[in-house]
N, C-alpha and C positions, 0 to 999 in steps of 0.2 A: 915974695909974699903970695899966700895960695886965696883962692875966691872960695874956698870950700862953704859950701851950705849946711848945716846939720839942722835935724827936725827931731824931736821926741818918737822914741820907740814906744808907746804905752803898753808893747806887752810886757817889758822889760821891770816894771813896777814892782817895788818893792817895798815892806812896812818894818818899822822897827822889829828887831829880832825879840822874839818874845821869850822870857825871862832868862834873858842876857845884857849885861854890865857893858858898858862900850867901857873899851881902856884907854885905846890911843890912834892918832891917821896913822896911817903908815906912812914908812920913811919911803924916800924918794927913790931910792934901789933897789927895792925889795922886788925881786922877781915874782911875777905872775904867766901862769900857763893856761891858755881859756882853749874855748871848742866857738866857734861861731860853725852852726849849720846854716842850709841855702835851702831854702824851700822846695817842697816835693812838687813834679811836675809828672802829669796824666802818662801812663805809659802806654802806649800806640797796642803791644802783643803782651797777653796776659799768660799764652802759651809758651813762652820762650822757656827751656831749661834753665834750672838754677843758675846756672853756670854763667849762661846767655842773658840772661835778665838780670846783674851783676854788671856783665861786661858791658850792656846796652845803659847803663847811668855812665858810663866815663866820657860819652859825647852827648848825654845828655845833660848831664851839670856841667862841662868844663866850662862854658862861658862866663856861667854863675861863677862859678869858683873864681877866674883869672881875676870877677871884679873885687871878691872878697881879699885875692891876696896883694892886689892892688895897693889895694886900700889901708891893710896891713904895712907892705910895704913903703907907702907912702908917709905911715906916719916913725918908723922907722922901727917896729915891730919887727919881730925874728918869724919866719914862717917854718914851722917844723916840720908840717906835715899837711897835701892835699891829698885829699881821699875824697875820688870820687863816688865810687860802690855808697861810700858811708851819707854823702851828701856834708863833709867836715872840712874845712881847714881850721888846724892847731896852731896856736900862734904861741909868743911869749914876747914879754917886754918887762920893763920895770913898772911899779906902781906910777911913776910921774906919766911915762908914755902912756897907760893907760886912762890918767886923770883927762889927758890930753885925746887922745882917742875917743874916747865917750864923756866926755863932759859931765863925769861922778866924781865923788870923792870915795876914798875905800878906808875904814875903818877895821881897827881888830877890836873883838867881841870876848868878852867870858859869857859860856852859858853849861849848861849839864853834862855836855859832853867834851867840854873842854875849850880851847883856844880857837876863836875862827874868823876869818876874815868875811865881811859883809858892805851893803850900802844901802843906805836908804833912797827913795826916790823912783826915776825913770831915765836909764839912760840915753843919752843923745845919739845919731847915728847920720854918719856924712849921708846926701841924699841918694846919690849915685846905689846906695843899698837898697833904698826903702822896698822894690820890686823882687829883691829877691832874698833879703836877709830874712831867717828864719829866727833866729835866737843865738843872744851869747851867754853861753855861759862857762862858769868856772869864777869869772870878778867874785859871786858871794857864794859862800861855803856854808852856808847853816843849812843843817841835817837837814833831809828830804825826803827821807822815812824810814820806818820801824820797821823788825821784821815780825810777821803776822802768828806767832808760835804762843802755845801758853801751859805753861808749867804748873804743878801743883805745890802746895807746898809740903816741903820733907814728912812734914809731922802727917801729913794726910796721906802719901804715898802708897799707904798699908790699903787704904781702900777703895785705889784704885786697881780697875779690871784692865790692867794694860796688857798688848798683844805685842808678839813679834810683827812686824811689819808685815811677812810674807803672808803669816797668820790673816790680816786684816786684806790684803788683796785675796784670799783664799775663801775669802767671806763674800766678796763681792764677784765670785768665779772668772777671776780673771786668768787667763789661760797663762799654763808655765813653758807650756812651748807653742811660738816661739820662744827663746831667749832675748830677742835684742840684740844680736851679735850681728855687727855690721854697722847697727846704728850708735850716732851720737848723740844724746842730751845735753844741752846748756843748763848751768845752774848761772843764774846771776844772784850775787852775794856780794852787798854794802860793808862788810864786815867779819870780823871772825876768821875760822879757820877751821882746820881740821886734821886728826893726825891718822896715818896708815894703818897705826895698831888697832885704833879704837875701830874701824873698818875690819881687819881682821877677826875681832872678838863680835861683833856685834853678827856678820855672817856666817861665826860657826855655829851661833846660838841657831840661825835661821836655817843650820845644814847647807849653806850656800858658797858655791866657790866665790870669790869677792872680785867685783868689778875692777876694772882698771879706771882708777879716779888720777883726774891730772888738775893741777891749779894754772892758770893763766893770768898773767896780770896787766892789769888797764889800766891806763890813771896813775900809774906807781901803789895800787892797791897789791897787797900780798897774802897770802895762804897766812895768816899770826895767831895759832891759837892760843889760848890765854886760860880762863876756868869756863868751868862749864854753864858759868852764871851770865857768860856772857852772849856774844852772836855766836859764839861755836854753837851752842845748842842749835838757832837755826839751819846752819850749815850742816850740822852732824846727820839733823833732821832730815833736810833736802836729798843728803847726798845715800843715806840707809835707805830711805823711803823709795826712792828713783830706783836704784840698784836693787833692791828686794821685790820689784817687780819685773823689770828688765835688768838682769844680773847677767846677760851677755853683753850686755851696751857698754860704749865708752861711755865716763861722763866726766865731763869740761865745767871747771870751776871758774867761774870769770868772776875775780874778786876783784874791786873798785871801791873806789870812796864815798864816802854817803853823801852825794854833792849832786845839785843838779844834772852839773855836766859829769861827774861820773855815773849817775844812773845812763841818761840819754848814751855815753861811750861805751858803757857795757853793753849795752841790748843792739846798737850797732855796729858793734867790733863781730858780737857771738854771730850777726847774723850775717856777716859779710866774712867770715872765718873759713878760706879755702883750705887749711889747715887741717881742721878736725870736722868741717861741714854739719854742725849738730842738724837734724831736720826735725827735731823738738826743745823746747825753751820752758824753762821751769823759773816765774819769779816767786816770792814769796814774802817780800818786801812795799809798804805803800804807805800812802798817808790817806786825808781824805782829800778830793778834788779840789775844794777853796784852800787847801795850805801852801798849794804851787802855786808860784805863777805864773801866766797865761803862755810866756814865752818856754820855761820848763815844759807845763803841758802838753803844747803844743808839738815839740821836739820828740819828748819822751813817745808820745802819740805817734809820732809819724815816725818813729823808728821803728814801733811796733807793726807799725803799717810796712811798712820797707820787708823788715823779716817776713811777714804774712805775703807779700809776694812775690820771695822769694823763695816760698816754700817751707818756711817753717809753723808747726804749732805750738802756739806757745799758752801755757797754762798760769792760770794767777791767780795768789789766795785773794780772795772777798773783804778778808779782815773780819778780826775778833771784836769785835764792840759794839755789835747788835745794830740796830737801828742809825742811833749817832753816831757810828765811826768816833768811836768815843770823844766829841766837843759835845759842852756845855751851852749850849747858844740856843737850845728851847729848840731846835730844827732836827731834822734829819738828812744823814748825810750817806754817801758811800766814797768808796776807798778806788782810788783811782794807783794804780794803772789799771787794776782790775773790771773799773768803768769802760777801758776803751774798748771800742767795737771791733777791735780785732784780736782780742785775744779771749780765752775760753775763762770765764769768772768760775772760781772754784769754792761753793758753799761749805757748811757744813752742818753734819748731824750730830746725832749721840747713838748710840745702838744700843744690844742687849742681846747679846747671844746665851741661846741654848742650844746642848748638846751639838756644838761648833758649826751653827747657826746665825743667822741675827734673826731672831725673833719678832725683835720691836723694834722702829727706826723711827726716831722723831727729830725737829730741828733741835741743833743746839742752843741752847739758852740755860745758862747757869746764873742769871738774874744779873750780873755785871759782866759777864762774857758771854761770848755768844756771836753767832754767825754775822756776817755784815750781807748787806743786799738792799735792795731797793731800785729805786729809780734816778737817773745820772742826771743833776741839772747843769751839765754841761754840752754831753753828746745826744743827738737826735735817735729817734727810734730806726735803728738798722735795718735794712730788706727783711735780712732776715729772723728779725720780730715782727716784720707786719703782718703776718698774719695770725700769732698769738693774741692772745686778750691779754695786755698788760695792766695795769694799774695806774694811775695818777701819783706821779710823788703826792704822797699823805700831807708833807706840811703846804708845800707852796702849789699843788693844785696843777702843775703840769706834767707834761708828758716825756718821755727821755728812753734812752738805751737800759731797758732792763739787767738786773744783774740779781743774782747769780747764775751762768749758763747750766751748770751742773754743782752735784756732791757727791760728798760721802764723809763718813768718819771723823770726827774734829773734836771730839771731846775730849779733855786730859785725863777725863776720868773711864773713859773707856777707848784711851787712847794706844799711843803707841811707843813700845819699847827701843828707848836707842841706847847707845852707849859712846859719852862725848869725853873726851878728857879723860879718860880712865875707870868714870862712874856707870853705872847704867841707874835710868828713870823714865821716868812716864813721863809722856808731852803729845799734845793737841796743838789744836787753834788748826785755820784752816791753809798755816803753811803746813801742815802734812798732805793737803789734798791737793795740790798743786803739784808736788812731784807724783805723787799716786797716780793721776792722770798723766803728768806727762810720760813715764813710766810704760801706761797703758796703750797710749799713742807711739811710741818709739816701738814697742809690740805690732800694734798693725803698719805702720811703716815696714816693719820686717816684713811682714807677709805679704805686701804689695810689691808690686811692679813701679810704685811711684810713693815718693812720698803724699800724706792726705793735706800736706799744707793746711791753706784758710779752713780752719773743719769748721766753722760756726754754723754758715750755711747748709754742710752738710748734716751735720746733727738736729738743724733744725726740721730741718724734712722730712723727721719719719719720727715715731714715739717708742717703737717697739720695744729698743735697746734699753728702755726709761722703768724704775717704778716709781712713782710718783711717791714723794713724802707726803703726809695728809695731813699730820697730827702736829701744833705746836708753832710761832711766831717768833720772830727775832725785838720783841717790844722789851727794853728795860726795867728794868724794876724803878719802881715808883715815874714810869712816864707815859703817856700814854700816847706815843705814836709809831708807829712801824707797821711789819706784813706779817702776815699771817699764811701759814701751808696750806694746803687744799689742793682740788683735783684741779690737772693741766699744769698748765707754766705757774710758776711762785717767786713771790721775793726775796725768799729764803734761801730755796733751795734748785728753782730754776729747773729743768726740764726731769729733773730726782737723781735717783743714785742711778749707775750703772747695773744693766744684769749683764754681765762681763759676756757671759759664750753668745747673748743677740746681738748684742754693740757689737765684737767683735766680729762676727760674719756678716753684719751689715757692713761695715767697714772696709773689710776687706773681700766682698764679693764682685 
């Protein structure tokens, strides 16, 4: 007989799955595979090589770790995997070990996207953890977010001014040499897939020889294209957009499950990957920040934090839904991961070129779509925004980690040309700016002696590289709260667009 203690996890909290059917408990045998991470601990040398700063977590976590697989062990849980670099051990058992384990019950779910397993409540956690457990997840499965892309519809396509991809970096003068040849990109992708032809057709349109695209799989997620109505669009998006600016670069598809624990596994598998070493990270998937919970966030957050230093940048759309991160709750929200303070939040615009120009650059806002941004009521205000004039979140009056760091481009309607599944069409939203940047970054990575890693701090220190957007707010139609563009830092649009040849020699001098 064991004297085990257990206490309530509260970040673990969990609310009925919203508009999803519970069907049934699950049966006693049914296999479960989770991720418990160990919480980040202050690193001593901030200068260590990638390489170095990697190999310095396997005697920094191992104690953490020994009690997590202990613990595992103890209740007769299968340990599959300790990974230190990542801060993870993988475990599996049957649903009954796990009712026993955490002191939940596990139910399967119908909801929009089909079959999933969840729990309602706050799981239990023996005491011996409380010091260093970080989060488990994998027990609930309900989606964890969307990909940030936005299509027009067929019958409107005729009036849209869409661009080749290379077109739309060609606008923002971003340099075509270098290539990117050396460097690797991460794409992380909840879904979908993509096929080699549609890559080939879409790079001859662009006159471009076609990157070398590889799929990687996390979580038991796979490369599955299906039509083009689905997340292949975002993938198709990500992975044309990234290589139509950096078309020397690898680029690494780490597709995963749309699940807590496979967001959190993807962003720390890419960034622990001696493999293909990406030293840039493209997401373009997110929800808003109250749809996680607190143990998700936190995870997902400090994975991002992990990669950032260990030298990689990583770029993240903002989200299409203006103001609200599209809920209804009378509030304003924004879209997290693209909140956290270590990754570069990627706005967006609308343009209007003449004679292969842009002309005219204002926020996007198409009265129901439109750029996300604002202020994080989650994250505090970063170093490096203290010395911008930020804004007060508009609904609740406080203060928080401003978003969006940068833009450009998002509009479907002066968007950009890809070709998914066989079709070619127009598509926005501001996962097209999230690889465009990362793209851009995997270019002065080339040109450096080092990769630019954490770049937030450094873009924040200077303005040159910036023109600021002036014109136009992310506020919804029929609401009246949100931000407004104007001179300096914005909520929209956040430090402006790039002018490609100052950014880059700032960058890289």
């Amino acid at each position: 007989m064991n004297n085990w203690v257990y206490e309530p996890f509260p970040e673990s909290m969990h609310g009925e799955p919203a508009e999803a059917r519970r069907l049934s408990r699950l049966e006693d045998h049914e296999n479960i595979q989770i991720s418990l991470y160990v919480k980040r601990r202050p690193v001593n040398n901030i200068l260590l090589s990638r390489e170095k700063m990697l190999a310095s977590r396997e005697t920094l976590y191992r104690s953490d770790l020994d009690i997590v697989s202990t613990f595992a062990q103890d209740h007769g849980l299968k340990v599959l995997e300790v990974d230190a670099r990542r801060r993870r051990v993988r475990i599996s058992g049957t649903a009954a070990q796990m009712r026993t384990a955490f002191k939940v019950d596990l139910y399967w779910y119908q909801g929009n996207a089909g079959k999933f397993r969840a729990y309602v409540g706050v799981l239990q956690v023996r005491s011996d953890l409380k010091n260093v457990l970080e989060s488990v997840l994998g027990l609930d499965e309900r989606v964890i977010a969307h990909p940030r892309l936005r299509r027009i519809d067929r019958s409107s396509a005729t009036t849209s001014s869409a661009y080749l991809p290379n077109q739309i970096a060609g606008f923002y003068g971003i340099p075509v040499h270098p290539t990117g040849a050396g460097e690797c990109i991460g794409i992380i992708e909840l879904g979908g897939g993509f096929h080699q032809s549609d890559i080939r057709t879409e790079f001859a349109a662009m006159g471009l020889i076609p990157p070398n695209v590889l799929a990687v799989s996390v979580d038991g997620g796979e490369n599955s294209p299906t039509t083009p109505d689905s997340a292949d669009a975002e993938v198709g998006l990500d992975v044309q957009v990234a290589g139509a600016v950096a078309p020397g670069a690898l680029i690494v598809v780490y597709f995963t499950q749309n699940t807590d624990a496979g967001f959190a596994d993807a962003v720390s598998y890419a960034a622990t990957d001696s493999s293909h070493n990406p030293s840039v990270m493209s997401i373009s998937w997110g929800s808003p920040e109250s749809e996680y919970s607190a143990q998700a966030r936190n995870s997902l957050n400090s994975a991002l934090h992990d990669a950032a230093e260990a030298g990689v940048t990583i770029t993240v759309a903002a989200g299409d839904n203006l103001s609200t991160d599209g809920l209804n709750d009378g509030a304003v929200h924004v879209d997290f991961p693209a909140s956290s303070p270590y990754v570069v939040a990627c706005g967006g615009t609308s343009i209007t070129v003449s004679s292969g120009r842009i002309s005219q650059e204002v926020v996007w806002n198409n009265g129901t779509s439109g750029t996300g941004g604002g202020i994080s009521g989650i994250f505090p205000v970063p170093s490096y925004q203290s010395q911008v004039k930020l804004p007060v979140n508009v609904g609740s009056g406080s203060s928080g980690r401003g978003m969006p760091d940068v833009a450009a481009d998002a509009n479907p309607f002066s968007g950009y040309q890809v070709t998914v599944d066989g079709e070619t069409f127009p598509v926005g939203g501001t996962s097209a700016v999230a690889p465009l940047w990362a793209g851009f970054f995997a270019l002065v990575n080339n040109a450096r002696d080092n990769a630019l890693g954490y770049a937030n701090p450094i873009l924040y220190s200077q303005t040159k590289g910036f023109r600021e957007v002036l014109r136009g707010n992310n506020i919804p139609a029929n609401f009246n709260l949100g931000y407004r563009a104007g001179p300096g830092w914005n909520a929209c649009c956040g430090l402006g667009v790039m002018i490609g040849p100052d950014l880059f020699k700032f960058l890289t001098q």
